[in-house]
PDB file of the backbone (N, CA, C, O) and the ligand in Angstrom, with CONECT records:
HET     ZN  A 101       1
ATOM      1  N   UNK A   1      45.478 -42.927  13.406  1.00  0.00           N
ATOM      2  CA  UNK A   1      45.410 -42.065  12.215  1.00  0.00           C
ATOM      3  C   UNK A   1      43.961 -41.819  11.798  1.00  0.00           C
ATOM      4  O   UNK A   1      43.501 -40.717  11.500  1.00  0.00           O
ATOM      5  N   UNK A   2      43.231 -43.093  11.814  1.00  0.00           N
ATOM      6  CA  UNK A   2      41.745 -42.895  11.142  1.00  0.00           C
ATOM      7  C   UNK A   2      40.884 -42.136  12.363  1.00  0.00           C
ATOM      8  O   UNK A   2      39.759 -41.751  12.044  1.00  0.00           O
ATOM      9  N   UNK A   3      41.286 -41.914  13.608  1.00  0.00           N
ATOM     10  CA  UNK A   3      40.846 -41.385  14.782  1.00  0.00           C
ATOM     11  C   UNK A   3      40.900 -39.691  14.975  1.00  0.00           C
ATOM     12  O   UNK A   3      40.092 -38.908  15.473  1.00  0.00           O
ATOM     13  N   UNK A   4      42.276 -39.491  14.326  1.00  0.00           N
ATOM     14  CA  UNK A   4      42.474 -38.214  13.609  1.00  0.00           C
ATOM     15  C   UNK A   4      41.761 -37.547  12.536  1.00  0.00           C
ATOM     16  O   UNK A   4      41.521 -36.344  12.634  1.00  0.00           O
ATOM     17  N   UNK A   5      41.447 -38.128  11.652  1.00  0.00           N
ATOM     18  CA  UNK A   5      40.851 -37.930  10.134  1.00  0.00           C
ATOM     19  C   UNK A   5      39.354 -37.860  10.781  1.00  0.00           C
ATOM     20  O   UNK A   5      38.610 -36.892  10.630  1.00  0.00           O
ATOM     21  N   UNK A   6      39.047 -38.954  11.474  1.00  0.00           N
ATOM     22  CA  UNK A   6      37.157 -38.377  12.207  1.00  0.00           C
ATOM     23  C   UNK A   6      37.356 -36.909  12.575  1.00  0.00           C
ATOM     24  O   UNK A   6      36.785 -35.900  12.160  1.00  0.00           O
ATOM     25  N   UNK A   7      38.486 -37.107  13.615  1.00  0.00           N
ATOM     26  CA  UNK A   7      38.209 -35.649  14.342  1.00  0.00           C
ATOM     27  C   UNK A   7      37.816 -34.832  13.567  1.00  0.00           C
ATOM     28  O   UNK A   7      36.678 -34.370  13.639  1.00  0.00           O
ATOM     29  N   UNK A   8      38.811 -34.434  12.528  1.00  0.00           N
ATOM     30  CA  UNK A   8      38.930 -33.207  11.528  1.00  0.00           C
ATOM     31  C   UNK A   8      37.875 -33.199  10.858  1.00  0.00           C
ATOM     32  O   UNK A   8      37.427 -32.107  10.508  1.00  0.00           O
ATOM     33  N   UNK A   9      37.190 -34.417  10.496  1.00  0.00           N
ATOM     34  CA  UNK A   9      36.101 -34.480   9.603  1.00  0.00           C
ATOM     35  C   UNK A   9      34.696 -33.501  10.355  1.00  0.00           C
ATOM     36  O   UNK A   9      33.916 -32.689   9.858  1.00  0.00           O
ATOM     37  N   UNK A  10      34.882 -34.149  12.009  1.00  0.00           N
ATOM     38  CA  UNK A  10      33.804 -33.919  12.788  1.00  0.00           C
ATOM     39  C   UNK A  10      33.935 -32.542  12.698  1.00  0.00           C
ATOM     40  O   UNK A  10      33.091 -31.669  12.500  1.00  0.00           O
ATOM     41  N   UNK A  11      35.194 -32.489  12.887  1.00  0.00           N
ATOM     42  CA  UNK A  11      35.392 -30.623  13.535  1.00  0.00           C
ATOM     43  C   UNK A  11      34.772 -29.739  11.795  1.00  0.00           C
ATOM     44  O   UNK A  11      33.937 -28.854  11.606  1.00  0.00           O
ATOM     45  N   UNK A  12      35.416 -30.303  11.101  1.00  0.00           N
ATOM     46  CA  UNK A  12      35.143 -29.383   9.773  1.00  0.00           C
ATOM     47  C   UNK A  12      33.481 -29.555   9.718  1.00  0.00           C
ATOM     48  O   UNK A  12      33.035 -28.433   9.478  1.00  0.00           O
ATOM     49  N   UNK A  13      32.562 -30.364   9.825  1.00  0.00           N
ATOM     50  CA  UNK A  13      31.398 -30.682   9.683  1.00  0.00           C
ATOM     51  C   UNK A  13      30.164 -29.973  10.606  1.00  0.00           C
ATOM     52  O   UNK A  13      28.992 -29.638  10.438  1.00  0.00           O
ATOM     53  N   UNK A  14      31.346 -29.957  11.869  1.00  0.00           N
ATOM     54  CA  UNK A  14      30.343 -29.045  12.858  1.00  0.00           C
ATOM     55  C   UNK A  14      30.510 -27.800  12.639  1.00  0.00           C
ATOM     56  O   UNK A  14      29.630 -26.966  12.852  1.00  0.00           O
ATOM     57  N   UNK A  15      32.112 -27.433  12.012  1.00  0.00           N
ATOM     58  CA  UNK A  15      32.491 -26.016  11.890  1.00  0.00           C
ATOM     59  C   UNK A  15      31.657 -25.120  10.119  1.00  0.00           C
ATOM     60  O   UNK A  15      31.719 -24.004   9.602  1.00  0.00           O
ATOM     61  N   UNK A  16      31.138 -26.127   9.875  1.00  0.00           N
ATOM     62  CA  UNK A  16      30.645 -25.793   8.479  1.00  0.00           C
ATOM     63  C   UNK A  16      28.828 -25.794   9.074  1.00  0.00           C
ATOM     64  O   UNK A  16      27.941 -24.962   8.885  1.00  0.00           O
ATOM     65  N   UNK A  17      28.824 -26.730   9.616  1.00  0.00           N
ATOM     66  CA  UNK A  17      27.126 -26.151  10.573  1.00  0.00           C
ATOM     67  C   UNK A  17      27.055 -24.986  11.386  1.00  0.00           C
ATOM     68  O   UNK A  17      25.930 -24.610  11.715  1.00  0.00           O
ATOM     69  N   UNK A  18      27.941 -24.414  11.730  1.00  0.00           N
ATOM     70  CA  UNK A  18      28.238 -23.234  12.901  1.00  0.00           C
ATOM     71  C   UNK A  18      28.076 -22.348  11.556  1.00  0.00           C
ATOM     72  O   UNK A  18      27.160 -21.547  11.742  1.00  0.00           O
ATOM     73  N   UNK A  19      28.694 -22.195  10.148  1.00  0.00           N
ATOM     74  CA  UNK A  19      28.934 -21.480   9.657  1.00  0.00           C
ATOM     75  C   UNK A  19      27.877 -21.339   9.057  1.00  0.00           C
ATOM     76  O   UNK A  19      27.607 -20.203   8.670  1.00  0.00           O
ATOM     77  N   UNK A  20      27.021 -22.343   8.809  1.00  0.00           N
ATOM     78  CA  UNK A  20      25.871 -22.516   7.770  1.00  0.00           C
ATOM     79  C   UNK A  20      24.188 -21.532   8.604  1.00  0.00           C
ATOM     80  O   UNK A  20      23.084 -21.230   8.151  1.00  0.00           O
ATOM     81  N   UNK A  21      24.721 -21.392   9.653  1.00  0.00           N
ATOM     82  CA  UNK A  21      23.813 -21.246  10.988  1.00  0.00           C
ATOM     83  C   UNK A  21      23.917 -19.891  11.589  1.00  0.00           C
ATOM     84  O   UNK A  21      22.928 -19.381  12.116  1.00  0.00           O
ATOM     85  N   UNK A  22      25.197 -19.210  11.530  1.00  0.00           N
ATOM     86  CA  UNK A  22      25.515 -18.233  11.616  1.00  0.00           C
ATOM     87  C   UNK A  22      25.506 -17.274   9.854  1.00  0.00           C
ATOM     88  O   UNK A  22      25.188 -16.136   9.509  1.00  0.00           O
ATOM     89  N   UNK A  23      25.836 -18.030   9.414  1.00  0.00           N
ATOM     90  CA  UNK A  23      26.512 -17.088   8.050  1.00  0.00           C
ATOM     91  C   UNK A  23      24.954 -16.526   7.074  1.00  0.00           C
ATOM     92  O   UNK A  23      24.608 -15.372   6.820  1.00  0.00           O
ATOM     93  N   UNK A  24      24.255 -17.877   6.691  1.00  0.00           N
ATOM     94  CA  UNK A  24      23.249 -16.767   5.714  1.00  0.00           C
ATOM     95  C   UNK A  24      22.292 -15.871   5.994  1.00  0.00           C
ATOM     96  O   UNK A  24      21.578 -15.282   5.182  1.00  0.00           O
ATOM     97  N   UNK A  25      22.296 -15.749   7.607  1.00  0.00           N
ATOM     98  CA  UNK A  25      21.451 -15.050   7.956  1.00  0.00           C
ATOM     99  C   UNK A  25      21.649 -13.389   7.307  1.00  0.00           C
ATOM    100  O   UNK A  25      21.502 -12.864   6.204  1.00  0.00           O
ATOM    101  N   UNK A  26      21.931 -13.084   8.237  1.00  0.00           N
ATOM    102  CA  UNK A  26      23.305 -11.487   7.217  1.00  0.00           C
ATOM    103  C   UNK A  26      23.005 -11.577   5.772  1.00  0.00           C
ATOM    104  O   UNK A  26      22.733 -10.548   5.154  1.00  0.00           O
ATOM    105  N   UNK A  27      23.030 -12.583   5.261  1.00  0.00           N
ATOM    106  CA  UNK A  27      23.092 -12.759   3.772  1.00  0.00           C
ATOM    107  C   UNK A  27      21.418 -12.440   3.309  1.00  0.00           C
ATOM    108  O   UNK A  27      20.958 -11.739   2.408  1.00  0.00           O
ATOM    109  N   UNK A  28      20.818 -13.218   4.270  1.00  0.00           N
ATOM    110  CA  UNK A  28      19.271 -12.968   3.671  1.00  0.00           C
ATOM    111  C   UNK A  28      18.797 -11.502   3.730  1.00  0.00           C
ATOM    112  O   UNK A  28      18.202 -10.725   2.983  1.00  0.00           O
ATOM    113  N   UNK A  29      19.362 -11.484   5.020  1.00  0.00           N
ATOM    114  CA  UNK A  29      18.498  -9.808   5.049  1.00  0.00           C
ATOM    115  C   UNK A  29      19.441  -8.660   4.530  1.00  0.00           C
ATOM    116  O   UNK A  29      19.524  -7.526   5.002  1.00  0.00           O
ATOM    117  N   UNK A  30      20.048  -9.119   3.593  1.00  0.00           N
ATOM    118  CA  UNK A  30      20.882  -8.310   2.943  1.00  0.00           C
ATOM    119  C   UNK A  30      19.738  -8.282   1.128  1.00  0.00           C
ATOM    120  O   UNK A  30      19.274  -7.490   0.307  1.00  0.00           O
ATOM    121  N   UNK A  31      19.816  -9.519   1.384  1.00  0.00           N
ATOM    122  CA  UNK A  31      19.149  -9.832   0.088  1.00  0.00           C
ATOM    123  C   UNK A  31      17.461  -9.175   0.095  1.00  0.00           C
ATOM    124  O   UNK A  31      16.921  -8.494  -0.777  1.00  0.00           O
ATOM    125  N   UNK A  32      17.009  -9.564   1.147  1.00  0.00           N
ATOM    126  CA  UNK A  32      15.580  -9.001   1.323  1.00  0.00           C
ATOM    127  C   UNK A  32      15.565  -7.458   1.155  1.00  0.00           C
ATOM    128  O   UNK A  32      14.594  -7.008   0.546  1.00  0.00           O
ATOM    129  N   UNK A  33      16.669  -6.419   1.687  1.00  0.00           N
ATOM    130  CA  UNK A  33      16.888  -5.209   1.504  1.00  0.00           C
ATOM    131  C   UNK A  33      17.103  -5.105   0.500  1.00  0.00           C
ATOM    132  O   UNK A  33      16.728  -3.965   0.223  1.00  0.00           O
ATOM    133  N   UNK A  34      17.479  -5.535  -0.317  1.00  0.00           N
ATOM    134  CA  UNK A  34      18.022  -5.137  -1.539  1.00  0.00           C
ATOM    135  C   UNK A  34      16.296  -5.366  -2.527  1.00  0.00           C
ATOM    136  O   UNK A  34      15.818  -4.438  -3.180  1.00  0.00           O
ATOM    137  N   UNK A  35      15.844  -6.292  -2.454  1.00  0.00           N
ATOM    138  CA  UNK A  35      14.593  -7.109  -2.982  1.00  0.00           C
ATOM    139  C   UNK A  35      13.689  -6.126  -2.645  1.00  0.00           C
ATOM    140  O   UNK A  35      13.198  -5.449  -3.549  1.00  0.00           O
ATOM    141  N   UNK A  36      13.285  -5.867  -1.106  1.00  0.00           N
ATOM    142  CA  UNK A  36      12.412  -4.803  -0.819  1.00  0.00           C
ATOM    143  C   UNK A  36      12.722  -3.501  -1.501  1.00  0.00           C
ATOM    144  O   UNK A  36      11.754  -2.950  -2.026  1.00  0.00           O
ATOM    145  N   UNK A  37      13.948  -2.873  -1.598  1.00  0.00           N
ATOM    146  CA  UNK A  37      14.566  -1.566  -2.340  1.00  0.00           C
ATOM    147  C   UNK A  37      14.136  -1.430  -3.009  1.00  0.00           C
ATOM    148  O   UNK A  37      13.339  -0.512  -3.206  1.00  0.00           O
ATOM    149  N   UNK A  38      14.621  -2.773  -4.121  1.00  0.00           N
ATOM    150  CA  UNK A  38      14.074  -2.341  -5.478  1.00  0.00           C
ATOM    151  C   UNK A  38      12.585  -1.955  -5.747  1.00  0.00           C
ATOM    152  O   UNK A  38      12.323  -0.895  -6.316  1.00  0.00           O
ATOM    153  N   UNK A  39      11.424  -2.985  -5.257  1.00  0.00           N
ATOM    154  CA  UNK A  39       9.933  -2.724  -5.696  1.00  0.00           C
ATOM    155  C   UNK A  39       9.527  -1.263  -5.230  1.00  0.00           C
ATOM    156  O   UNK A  39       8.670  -0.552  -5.755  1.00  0.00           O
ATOM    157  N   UNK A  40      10.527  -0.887  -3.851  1.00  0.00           N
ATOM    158  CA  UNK A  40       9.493   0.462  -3.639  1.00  0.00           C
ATOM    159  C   UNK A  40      10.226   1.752  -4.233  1.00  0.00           C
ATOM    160  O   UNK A  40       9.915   2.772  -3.617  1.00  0.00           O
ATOM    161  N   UNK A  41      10.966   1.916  -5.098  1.00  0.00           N
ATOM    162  CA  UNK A  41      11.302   2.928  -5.895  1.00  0.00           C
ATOM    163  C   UNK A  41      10.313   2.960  -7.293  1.00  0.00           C
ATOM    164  O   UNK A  41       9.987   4.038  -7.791  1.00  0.00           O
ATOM    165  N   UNK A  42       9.870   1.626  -7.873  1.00  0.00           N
ATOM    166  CA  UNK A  42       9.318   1.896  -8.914  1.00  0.00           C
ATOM    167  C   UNK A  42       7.784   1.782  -8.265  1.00  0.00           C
ATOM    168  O   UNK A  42       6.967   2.594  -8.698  1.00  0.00           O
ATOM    169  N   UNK A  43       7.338   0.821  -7.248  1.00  0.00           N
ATOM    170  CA  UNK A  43       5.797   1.083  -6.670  1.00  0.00           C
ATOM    171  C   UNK A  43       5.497   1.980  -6.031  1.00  0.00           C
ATOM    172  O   UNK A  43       4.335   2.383  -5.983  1.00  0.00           O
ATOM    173  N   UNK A  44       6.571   2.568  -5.316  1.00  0.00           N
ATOM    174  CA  UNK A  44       6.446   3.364  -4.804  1.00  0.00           C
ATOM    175  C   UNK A  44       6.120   4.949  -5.234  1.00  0.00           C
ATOM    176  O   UNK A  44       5.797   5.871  -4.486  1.00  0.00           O
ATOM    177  N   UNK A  45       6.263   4.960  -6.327  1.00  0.00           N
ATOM    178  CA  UNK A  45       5.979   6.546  -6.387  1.00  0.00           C
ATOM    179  C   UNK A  45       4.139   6.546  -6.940  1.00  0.00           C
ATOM    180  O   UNK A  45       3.429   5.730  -7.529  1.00  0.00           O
ATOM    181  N   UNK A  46       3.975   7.637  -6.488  1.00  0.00           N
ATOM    182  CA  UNK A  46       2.434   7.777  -6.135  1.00  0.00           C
ATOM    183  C   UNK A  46       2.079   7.984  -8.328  1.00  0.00           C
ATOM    184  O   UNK A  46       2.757   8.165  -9.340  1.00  0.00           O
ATOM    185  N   UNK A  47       1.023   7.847  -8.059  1.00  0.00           N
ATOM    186  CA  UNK A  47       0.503   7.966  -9.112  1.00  0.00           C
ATOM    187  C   UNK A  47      -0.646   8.804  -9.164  1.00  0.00           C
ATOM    188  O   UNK A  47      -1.631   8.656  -8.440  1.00  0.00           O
ATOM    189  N   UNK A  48      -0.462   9.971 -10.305  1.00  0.00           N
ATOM    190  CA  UNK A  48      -2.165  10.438 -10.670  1.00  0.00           C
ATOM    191  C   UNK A  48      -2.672  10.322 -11.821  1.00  0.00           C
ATOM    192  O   UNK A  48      -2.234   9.879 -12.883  1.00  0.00           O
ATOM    193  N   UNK A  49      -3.801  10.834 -11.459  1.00  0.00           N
ATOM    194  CA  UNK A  49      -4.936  10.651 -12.514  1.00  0.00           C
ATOM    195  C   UNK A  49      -4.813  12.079 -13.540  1.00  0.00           C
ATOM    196  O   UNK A  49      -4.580  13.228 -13.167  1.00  0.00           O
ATOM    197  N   UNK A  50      -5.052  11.585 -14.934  1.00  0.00           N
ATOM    198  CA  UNK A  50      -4.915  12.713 -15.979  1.00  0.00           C
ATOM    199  C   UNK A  50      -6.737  12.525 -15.706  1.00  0.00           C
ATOM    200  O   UNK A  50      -7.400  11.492 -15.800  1.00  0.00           O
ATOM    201  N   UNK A  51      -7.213  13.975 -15.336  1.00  0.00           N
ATOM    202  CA  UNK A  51      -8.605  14.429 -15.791  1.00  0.00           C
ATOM    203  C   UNK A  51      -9.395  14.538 -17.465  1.00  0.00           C
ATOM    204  O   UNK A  51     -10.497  14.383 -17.992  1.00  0.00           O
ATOM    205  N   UNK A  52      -8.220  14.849 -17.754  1.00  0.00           N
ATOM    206  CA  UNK A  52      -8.343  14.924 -19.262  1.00  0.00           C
ATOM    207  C   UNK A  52      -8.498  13.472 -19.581  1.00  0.00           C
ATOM    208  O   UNK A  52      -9.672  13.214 -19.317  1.00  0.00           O
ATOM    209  N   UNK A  53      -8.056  12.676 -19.904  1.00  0.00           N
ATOM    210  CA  UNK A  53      -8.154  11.228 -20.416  1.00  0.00           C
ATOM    211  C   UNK A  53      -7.759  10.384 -19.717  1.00  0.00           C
ATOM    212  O   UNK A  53      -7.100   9.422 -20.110  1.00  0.00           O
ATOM    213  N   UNK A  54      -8.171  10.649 -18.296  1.00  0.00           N
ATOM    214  CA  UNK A  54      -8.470   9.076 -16.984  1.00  0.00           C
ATOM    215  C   UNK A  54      -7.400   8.280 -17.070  1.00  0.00           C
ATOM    216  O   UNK A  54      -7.538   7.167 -16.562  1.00  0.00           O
ATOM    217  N   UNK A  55      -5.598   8.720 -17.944  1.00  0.00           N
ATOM    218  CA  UNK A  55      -5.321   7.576 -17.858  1.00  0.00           C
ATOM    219  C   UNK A  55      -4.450   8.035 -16.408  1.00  0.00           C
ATOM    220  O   UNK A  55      -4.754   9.159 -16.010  1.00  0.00           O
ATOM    221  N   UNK A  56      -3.667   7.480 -15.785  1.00  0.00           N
ATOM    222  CA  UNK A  56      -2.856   7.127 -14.578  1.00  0.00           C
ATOM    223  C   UNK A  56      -1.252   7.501 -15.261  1.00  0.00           C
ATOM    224  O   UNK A  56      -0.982   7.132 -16.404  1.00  0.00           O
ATOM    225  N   UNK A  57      -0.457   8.114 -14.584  1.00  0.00           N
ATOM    226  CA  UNK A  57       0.782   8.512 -14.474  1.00  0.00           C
ATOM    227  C   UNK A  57       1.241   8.976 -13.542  1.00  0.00           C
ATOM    228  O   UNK A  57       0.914   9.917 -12.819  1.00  0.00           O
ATOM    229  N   UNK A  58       2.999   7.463 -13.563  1.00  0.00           N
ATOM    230  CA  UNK A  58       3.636   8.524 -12.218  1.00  0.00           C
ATOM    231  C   UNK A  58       4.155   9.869 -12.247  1.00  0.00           C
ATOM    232  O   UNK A  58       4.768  10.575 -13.047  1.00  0.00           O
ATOM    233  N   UNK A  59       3.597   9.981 -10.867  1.00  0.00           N
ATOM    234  CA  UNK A  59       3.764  12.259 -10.402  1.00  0.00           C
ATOM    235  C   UNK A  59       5.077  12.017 -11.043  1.00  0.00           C
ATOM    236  O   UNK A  59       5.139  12.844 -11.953  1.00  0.00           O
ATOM    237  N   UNK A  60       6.145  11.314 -11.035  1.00  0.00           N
ATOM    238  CA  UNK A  60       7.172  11.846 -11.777  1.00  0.00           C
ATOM    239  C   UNK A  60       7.486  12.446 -13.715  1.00  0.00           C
ATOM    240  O   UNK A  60       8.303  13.160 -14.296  1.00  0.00           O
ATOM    241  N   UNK A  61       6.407  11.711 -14.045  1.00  0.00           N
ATOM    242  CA  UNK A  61       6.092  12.062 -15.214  1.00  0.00           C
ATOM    243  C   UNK A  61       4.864  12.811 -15.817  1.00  0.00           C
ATOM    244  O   UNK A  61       4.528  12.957 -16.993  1.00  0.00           O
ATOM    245  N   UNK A  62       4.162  13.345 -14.375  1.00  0.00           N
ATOM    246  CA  UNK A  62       2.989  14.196 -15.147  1.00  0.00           C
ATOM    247  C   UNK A  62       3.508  15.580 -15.319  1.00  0.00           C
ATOM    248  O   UNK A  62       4.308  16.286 -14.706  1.00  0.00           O
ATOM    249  N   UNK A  63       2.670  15.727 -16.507  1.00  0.00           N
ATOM    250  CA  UNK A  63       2.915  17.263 -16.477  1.00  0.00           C
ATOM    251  C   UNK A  63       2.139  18.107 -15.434  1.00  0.00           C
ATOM    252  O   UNK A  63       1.035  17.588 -15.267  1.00  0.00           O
ATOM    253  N   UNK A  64       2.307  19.236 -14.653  1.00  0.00           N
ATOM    254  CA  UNK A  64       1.389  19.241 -13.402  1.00  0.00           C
ATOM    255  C   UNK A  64       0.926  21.526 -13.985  1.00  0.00           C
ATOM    256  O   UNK A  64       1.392  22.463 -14.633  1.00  0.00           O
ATOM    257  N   UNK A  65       0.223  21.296 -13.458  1.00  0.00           N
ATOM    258  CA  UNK A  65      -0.389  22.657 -13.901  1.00  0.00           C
ATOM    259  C   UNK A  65      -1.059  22.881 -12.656  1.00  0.00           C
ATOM    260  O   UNK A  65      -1.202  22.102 -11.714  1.00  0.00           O
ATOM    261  N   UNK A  66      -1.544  24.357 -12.825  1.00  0.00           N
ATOM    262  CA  UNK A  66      -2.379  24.534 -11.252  1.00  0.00           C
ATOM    263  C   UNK A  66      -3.381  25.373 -12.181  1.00  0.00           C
ATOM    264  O   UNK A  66      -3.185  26.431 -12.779  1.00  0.00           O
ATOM    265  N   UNK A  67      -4.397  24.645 -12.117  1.00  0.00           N
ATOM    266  CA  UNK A  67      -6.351  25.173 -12.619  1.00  0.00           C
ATOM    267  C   UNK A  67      -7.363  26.101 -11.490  1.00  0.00           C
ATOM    268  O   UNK A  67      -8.167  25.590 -10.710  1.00  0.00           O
ATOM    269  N   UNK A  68      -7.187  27.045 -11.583  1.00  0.00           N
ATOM    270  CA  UNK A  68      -8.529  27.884 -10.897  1.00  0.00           C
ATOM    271  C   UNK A  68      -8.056  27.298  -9.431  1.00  0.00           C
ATOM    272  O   UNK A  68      -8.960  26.908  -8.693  1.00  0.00           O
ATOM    273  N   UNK A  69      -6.498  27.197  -8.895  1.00  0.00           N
ATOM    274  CA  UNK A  69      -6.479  26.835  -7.414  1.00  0.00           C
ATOM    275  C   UNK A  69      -6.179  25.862  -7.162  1.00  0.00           C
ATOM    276  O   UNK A  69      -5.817  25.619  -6.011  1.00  0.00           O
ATOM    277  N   UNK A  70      -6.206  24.840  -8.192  1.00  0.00           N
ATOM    278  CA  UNK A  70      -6.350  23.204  -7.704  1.00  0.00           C
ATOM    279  C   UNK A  70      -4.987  22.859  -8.547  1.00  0.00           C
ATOM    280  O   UNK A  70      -4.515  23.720  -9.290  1.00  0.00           O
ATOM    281  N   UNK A  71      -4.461  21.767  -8.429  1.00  0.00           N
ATOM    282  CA  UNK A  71      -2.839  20.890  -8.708  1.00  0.00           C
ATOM    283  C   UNK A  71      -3.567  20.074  -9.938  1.00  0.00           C
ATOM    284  O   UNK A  71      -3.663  18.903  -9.571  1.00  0.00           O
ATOM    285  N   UNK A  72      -4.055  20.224 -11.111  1.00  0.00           N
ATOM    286  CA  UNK A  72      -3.658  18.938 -11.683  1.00  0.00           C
ATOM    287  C   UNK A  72      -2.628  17.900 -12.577  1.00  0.00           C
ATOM    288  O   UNK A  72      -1.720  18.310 -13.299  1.00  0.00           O
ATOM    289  N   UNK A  73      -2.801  17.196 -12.471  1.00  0.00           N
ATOM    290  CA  UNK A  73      -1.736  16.572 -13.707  1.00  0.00           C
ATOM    291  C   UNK A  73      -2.149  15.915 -14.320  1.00  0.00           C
ATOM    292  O   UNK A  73      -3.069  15.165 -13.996  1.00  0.00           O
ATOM    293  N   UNK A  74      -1.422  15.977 -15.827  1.00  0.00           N
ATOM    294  CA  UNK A  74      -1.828  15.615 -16.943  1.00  0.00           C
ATOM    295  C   UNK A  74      -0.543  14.563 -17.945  1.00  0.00           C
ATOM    296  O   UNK A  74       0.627  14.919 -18.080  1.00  0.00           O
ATOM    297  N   UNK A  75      -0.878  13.821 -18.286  1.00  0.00           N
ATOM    298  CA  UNK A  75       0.125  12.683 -19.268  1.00  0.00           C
ATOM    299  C   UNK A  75       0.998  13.788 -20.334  1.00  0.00           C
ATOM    300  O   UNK A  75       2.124  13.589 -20.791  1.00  0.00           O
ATOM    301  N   UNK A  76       0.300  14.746 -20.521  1.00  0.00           N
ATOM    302  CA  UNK A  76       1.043  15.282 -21.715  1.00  0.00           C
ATOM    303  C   UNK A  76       0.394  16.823 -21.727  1.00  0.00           C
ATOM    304  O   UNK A  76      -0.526  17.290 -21.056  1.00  0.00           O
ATOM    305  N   UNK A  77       1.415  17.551 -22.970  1.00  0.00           N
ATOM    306  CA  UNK A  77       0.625  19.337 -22.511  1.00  0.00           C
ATOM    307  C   UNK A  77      -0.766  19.074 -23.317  1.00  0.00           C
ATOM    308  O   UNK A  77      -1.854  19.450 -22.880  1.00  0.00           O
ATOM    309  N   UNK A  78      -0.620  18.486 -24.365  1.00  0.00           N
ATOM    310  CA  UNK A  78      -1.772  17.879 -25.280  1.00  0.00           C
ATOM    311  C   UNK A  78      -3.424  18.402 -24.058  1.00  0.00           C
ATOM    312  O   UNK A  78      -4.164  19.379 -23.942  1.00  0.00           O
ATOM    313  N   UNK A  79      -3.265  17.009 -23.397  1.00  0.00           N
ATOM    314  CA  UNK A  79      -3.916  16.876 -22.615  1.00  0.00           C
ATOM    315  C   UNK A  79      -4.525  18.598 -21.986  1.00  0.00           C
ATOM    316  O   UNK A  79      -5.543  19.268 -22.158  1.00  0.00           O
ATOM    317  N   UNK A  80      -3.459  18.730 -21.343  1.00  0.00           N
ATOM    318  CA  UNK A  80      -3.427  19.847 -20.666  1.00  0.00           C
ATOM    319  C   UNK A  80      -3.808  20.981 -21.308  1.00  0.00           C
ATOM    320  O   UNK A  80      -4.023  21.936 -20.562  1.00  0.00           O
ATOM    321  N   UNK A  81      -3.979  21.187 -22.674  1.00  0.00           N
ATOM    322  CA  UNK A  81      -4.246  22.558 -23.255  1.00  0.00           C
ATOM    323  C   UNK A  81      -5.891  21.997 -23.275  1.00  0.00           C
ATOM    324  O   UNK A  81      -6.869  22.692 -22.999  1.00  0.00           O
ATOM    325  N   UNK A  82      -5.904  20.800 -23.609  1.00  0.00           N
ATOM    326  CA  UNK A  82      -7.589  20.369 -24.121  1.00  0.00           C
ATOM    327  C   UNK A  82      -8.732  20.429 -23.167  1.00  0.00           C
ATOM    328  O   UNK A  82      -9.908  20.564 -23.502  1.00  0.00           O
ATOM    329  N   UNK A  83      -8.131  20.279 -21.531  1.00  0.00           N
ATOM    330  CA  UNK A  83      -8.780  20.348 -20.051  1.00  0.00           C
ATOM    331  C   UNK A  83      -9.073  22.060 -19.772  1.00  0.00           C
ATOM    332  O   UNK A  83     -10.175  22.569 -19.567  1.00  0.00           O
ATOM    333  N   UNK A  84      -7.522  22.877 -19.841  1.00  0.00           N
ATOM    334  CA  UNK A  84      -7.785  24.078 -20.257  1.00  0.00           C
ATOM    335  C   UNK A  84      -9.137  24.844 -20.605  1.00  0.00           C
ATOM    336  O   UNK A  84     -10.030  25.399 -19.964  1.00  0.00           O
ATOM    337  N   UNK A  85      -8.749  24.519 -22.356  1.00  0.00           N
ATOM    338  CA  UNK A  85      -9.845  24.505 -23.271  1.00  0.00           C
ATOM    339  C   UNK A  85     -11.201  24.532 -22.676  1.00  0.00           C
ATOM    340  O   UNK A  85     -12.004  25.448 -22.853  1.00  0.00           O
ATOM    341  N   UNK A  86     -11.444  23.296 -21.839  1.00  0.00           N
ATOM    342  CA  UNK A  86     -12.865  23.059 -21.749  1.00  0.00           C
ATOM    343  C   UNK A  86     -13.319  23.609 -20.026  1.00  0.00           C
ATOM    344  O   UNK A  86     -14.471  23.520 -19.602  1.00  0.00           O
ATOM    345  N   UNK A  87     -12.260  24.114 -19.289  1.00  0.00           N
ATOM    346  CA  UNK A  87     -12.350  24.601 -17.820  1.00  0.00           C
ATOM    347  C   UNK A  87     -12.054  26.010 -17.922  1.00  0.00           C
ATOM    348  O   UNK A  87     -11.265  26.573 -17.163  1.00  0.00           O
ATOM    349  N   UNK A  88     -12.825  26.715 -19.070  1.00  0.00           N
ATOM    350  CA  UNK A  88     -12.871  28.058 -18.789  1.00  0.00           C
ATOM    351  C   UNK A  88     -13.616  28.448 -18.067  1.00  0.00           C
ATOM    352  O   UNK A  88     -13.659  29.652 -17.814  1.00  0.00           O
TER     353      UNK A  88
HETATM  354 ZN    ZN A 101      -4.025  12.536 -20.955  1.00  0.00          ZN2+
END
């Protein structure tokens, strides 16, 4: 009986190392995808520079205008009328 109860023990013990060995792998790089995902949606988007007041905003939130040919963007129209203003 107690020869039985090893077995099962052994078998469940090796079968839980097989599983432990096989199984989180899948799991990690599930997790790492998910981990990597997240940072490069919010690091990822490029950032510019407001000329008007040097500060930094993501291209998704600048306001973007095109000056005498050129793309710029600006934090706000604020900004943008005051660059205007002074790039006649
Ligand atoms: Zn600005």
């Amino acid at each position: 009986m107690i020869k039985i109860l090893m077995l099962i023990l052994l078998c469940f013990v090796g079968y839980s190392m097989l599983q432990g060995m096989i199984n989180p792998k899948p799991k990690k790089e599930k997790r790492g995808w998910m981990s990597r995902r997240q940072p490069r949606s919010s690091e990822g988007e490029q950032m510019v520079e407001d000329p008007q007041c040097g500060t930094f905003i993501p291209l998704g939130d600048a306001v973007s205008a095109n000056i005498k040919g050129k793309q710029h963007y600006f934090c706000s129209k604020k900004c943008l009328k005051e660059y205007k203003k002074n790039h006649k």
